[in-house]
BATOR-31029 format. One record per residue: residue in three letters; residue number from 1; x, y, z of N, C-alpha, C in turn. Coordinates in steps of 0.05 Angstrom, whole numbers. Each point is the difference from the previous one (the first is absolute). Layout:
BEGIN
ALA, NUM, X, Y, Z, X, Y, Z, X, Y, Z
...
END
This chain:
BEGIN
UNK, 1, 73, 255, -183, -22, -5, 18, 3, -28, 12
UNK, 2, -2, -1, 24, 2, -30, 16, -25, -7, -4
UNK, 3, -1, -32, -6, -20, -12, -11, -3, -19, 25
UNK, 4, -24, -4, 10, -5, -27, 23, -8, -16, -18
UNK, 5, 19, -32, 15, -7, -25, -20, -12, -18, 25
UNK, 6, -22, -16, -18, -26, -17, 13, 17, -19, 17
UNK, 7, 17, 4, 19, 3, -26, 12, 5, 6, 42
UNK, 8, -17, 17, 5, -1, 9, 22, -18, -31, 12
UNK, 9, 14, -10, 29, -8, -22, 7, 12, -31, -9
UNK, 10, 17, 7, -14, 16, -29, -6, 21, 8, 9
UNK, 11, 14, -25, 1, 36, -10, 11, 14, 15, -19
UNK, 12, 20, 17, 15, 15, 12, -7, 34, -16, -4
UNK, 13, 21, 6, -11, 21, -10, 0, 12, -6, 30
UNK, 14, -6, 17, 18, 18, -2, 29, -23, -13, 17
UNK, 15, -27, -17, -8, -13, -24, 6, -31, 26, 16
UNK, 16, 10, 17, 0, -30, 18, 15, -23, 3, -20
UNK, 17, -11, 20, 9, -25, 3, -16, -1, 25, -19
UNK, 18, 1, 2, -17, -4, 27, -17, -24, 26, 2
UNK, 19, 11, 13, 10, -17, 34, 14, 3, 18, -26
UNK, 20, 13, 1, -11, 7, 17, -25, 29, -13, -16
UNK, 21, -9, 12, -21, 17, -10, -32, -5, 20, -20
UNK, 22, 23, 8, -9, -11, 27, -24, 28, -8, -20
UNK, 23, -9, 17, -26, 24, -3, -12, 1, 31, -9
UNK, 24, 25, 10, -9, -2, 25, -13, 9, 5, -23
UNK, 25, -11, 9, -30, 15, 9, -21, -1, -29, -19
UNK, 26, 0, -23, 13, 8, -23, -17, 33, -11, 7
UNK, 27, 11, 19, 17, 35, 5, 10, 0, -19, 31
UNK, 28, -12, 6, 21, -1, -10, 19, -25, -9, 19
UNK, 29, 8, -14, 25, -25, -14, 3, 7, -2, 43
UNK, 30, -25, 14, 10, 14, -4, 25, -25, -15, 21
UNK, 31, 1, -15, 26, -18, -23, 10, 3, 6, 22
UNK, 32, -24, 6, 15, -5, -6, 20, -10, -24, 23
UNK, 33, 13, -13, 17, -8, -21, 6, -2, -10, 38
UNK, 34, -16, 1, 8, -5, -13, 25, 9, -31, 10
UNK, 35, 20, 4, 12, 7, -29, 8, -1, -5, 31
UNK, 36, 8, -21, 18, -12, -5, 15, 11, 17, 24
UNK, 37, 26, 12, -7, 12, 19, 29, 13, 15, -15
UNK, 38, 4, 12, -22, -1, 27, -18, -14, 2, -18
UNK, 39, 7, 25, -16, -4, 5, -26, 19, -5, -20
UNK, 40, -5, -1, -27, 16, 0, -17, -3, 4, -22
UNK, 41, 30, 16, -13, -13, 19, -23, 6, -1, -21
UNK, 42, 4, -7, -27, 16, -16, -22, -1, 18, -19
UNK, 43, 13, 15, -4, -1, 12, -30, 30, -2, -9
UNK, 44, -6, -1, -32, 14, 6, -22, 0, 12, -27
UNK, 45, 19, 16, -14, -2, 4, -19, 7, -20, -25
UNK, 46, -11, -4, -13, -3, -21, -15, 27, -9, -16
UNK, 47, 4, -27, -1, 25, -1, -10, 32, 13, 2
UNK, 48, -4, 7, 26, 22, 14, 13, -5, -4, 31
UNK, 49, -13, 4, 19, 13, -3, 22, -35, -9, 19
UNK, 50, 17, -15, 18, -30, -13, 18, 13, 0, 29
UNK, 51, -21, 13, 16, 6, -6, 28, -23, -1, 24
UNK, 52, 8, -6, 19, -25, -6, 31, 7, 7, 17
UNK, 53, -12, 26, 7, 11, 9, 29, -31, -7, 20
UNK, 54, 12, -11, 27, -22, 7, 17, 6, 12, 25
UNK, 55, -34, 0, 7, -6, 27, 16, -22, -18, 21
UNK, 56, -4, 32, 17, -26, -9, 23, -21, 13, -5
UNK, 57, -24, -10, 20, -19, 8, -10, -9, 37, 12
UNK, 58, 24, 14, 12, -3, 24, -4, 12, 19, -18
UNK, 59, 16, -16, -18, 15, 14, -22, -2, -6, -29
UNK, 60, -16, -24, 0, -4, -23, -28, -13, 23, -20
UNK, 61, -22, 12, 8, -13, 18, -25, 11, 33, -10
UNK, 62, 27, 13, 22, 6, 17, 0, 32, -12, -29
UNK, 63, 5, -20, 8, 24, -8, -11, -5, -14, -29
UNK, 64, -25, -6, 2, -26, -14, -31, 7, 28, -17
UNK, 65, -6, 20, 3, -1, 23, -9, 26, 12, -2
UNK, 66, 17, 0, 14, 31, 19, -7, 3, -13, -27
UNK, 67, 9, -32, 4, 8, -25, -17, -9, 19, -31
UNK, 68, -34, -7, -2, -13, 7, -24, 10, 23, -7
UNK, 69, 2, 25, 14, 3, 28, -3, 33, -7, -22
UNK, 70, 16, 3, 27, 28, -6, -22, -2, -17, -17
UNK, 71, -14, -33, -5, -3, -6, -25, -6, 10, -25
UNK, 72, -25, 19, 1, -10, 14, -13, 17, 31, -13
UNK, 73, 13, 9, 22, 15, 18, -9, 29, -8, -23
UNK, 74, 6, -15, 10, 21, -28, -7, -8, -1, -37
UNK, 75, -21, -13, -4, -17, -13, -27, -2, 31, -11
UNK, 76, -10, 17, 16, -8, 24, -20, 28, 21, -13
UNK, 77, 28, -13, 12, 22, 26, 1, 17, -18, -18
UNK, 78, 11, 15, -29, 19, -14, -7, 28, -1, 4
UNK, 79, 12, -27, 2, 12, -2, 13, 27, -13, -13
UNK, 80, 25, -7, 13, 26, -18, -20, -1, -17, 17
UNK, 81, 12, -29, -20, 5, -21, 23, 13, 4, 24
UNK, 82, 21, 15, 5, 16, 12, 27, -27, -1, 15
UNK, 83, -16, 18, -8, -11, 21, 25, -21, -27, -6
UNK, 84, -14, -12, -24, -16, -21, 24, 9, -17, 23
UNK, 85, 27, -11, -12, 8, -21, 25, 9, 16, 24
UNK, 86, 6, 30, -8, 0, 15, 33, -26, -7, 10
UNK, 87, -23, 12, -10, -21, -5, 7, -11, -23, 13
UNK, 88, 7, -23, -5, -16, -25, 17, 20, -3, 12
UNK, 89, 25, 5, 11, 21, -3, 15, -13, 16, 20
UNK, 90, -4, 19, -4, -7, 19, 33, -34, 0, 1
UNK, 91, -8, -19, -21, -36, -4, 4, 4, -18, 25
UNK, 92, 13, -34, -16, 5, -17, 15, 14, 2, 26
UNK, 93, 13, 19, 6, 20, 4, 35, -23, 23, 13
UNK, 94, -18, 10, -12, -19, 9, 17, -26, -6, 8
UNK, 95, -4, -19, -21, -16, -20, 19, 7, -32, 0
END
């Protein structure tokens, strides 16, 4: 279950404002953030891999959601180290 954490309205890492923040499982953690001529979106799975893709403001909340979706699918499927580092290899080159 994605959990929302209390920090909607503060400075985010890429200097914008925070719109949403959730974590899921205790495994990963993904951010939503308004900055001054995009969006930007920070998730990671914990202790393994971190990244920021951005976006505009007609695609920021469609692409908030894929991100989470495959995260989530990601955290819930077990997996071998191969297939995680496949995994943020073609997480990270697609967004």
């Amino acid at each position: 279950m994605w959990i929302s954490l209390d920090t909607a309205g503060s400075e985010g890492t890429e200097g914008g404002v925070i719109i949403a923040d959730e974590e899921y499982n205790g495994a990963c953690r993904i951010t939503l953030e308004k900055c001054k001529r995009w969006y930007a979106i920070t998730c990671g799975v914990y202790g393994a891999m971190c990244h920021t893709a951005f976006t505009n403001a007609d695609t920021y909340r469609s692409m908030y959601n894929d991100m989470k979706n495959e995260l989530q699918q990601f955290i819930d499927t077990e997996t071998t180290e191969d297939e995680e580092s496949d995994f943020y290899h073609r997480f990270c080159d697609k967004y």
